[in-house]
C-alpha positions, 0 to 999 in steps of 0.5 A: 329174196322179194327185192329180186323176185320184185326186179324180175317182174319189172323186166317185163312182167305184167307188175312191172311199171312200164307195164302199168304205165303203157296200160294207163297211157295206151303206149309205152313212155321213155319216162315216167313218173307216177307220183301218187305211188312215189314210183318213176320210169327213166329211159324205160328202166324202172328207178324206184322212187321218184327222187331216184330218177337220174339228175332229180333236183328239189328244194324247199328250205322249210318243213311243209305239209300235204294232204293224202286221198284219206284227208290226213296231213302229213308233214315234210322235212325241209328240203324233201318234196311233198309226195302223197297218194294225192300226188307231188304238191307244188306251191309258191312262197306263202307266210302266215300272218299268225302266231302261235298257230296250233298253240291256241292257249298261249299269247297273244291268243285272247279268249273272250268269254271263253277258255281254251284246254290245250292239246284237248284232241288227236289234230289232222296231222295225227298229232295230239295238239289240237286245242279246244274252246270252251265258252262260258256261262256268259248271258247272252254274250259271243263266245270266241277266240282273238288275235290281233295280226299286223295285216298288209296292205292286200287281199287276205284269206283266213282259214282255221281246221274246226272239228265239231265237239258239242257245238257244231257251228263256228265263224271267223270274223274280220273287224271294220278297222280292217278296211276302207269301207269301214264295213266287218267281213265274216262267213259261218261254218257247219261242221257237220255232215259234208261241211258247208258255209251258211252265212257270208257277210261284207262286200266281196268276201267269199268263203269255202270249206274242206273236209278232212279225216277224222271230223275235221274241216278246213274253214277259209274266209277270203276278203278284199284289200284289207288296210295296213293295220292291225286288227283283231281276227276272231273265230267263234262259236255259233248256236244256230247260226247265231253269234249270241247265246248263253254259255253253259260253262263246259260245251265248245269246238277243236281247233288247230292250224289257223292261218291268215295269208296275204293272198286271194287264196289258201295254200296248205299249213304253215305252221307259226309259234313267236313269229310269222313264218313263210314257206319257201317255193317247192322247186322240183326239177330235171337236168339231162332229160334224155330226150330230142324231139320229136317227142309228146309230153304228158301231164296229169294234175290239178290245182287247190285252187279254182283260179289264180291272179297269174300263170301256173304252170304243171309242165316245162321242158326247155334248152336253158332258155325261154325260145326253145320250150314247151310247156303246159300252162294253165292261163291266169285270165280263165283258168284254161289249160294252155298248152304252148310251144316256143322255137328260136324264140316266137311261138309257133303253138298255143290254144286255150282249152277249155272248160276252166280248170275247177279247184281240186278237180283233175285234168290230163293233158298231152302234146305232140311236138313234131316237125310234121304238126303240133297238136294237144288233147286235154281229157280225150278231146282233140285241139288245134293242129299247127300243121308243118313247124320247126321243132325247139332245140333238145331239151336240157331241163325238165320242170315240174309244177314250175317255169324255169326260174323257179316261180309261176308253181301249179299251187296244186298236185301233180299226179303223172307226167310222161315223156314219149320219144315220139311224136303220138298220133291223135288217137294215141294223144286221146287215148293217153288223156281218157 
């Protein structure tokens, strides 16, 4: 009885998606996908959740995590997209470095001045796994938790989830031997209040913190080019932002899911035990969109990272080839959205829109693509206007978060994208990006 009362009201009724989509866009899309509310429209019939959609194609050979609004994790089963109220992450193929990720008290962890109480606490994935390090009563002396990890030869960043026990103030540290300089890198964290970083050592590092439910933090420490060598990460305890005190034998930290990338920024969890583990690509696709031109797209989505060393992209729709596109990109050099229109292979449209796009912070964009004029708005604010154009071939393929091979993924959520079977005016393009 409530599934039909429920498809009653989708027929047109004020609760119906198509409603709630027109209200939210400020015109009627063909398609829709709201992907914070695992709920999608496909020729304006309302299909239920988002892998319902006709021809919906993902992949992931790997379980996976994201994050909800709350700041919990939640865990993904291989091959099922990552759809939280936060949206539909998509990432490129990352690995952790480290062993025995949230198994803090098994080799090759090394405590030193320290011991570990294993599944001490409740983890940010809801699990009773976190463990808890607890120094010892050693004078004047650090207290903290070592592994050696076989580093390449790259950038590298570093992150661990801390939770305040009765100490409050952690690092992580990255040995001389690490780098060409001959020169230590380290950051502190205060995982107290909003969280924050207080003390950031070495050329070149930088460091940031994210808060999650329940208490917890995500602490990240990015670092310059390391060696090919391996060396001994460390995450320790602070007393006033000192590394030196005496332990009193029963006070520590809750920590859980550390992590160590070969990148210049974090992606989310991968969880190890014996031996690295790499996550592979989150490829979320369409074929047969049902769609010709003219036509608008609109996407709705933001990164977890404020830049990145080359194009992501949040929306693609092409004929099987790169000459006949249009696409939403947001540009490696400025982290600008750059929305980008091919026919018969030259570019006929592309502008960087500024400001650039910040970590974590959403951005709406739409294009128009008609014969008569290109133009795009982001965040209510108009773009340039192509004027007379052709218009690409129809479409054959829709990409979310990624281009058509696969790779160049938005590293970040997609929260909507929409398809209208017009070319919008532009109060329409601005109402739709407000």
């Amino acid at each position: 009885m409530w599934r039909a009362r429920d498809r009653t009201r989708n027929r047109g009724g004020t609760k119906s998606l198509l409603s709630v989509a027109t209200a939210r866009l400020g015109t009627a899309p063909l398609h829709y996908w709201d992907f914070t509310a695992n709920r999608a429209l496909f020729s304006s019939v309302d299909v239920g959740a988002v892998t319902s959609t006709p021809n919906w194609g993902f992949s992931r050979a790997l379980t996976g995590y994201a994050q909800t609004l709350a700041g919990t994790l939640v865990s993904f089963g291989s091959g099922v997209p990552r759809i939280t109220n936060k949206g539909l992450l998509v990432e490129e193929a990352r690995t952790n470095l480290l062993l025995q990720s949230q198994t803090l008290a098994t080799a090759p962890w090394i405590p030193f001045q320290s011991s570990v109480t294993a599944d001490a606490t409740t983890a940010p994935d809801g699990t009773t796994t976190a463990d808890k390090l607890v120094e010892d009563t050693t004078a004047s002396s650090t207290h903290f938790h070592q592994q050696i990890v076989t580093l390449t030869a790259s950038v590298q960043t570093f992150s661990i989830y801390a939770k305040a026990a009765e100490r409050s103030q952690i690092s992580i540290f990255v040995p001389t031997s690490a780098f060409a300089d001959v020169t230590f890198r380290a950051a502190s964290f205060d995982l107290t209040g909003a969280g924050s970083t207080f003390s950031l050592l070495g050329a070149g590092a930088t460091a940031s913190i994210e808060a999650l439910a329940g208490g917890w933090y995500r602490c990240i420490l990015n670092v310059p080019a390391t060696l090919a060598v391996s060396a001994n990460i460390q995450y320790g305890m602070l007393v006033s932002n000192s590394p030196t005190y005496t332990g009193n034998g029963t006070s520590g930290v809750f920590l859980w899911g550390a992590q160590v990338e070969a990148a210049t920024t974090p992606s989310s969890y991968i969880p190890t035990t014996t031996v690295t583990v790499t996550r592979p690509v989150d490829s979320a696709s369409l074929t047969s969109p049902s769609v010709a031109y003219p036509l608008s797209a609109y996407a709705e989505f933001n990164r977890t990272m404020a830049s990145f060393p080359s194009n992501t992209i949040a929306f693609n729709l092409d004929d099987g080839s790169a000459g006949e596109r249009t696409t939403i990109i947001v540009d490696a050099t400025a982290s600008t959205i750059q929305p980008f229109v091919a026919v018969g292979g030259p570019v006929v449209y592309s502008t960087n829109i500024s400001p650039a796009l910040a970590a974590n912070t959403t951005t709406k964009v739409a294009i128009r693509v008609g014969a008569a004029s290109i133009r795009s708005a982001r965040d209510s604010v108009l773009q340039v206007d192509s004027g007379a154009v052709g218009v690409p071939l129809t479409p054959t393929r829709l990409f979310f978060g990624m281009n058509p091979s696969a790779a160049a993924q938005l590293n970040g959520y997609l929260l909507r994208v929409a398809i209208f079977n017009t070319a919008l005016a532009d109060a329409a393009l601005q109402r739709a990006t407000t």
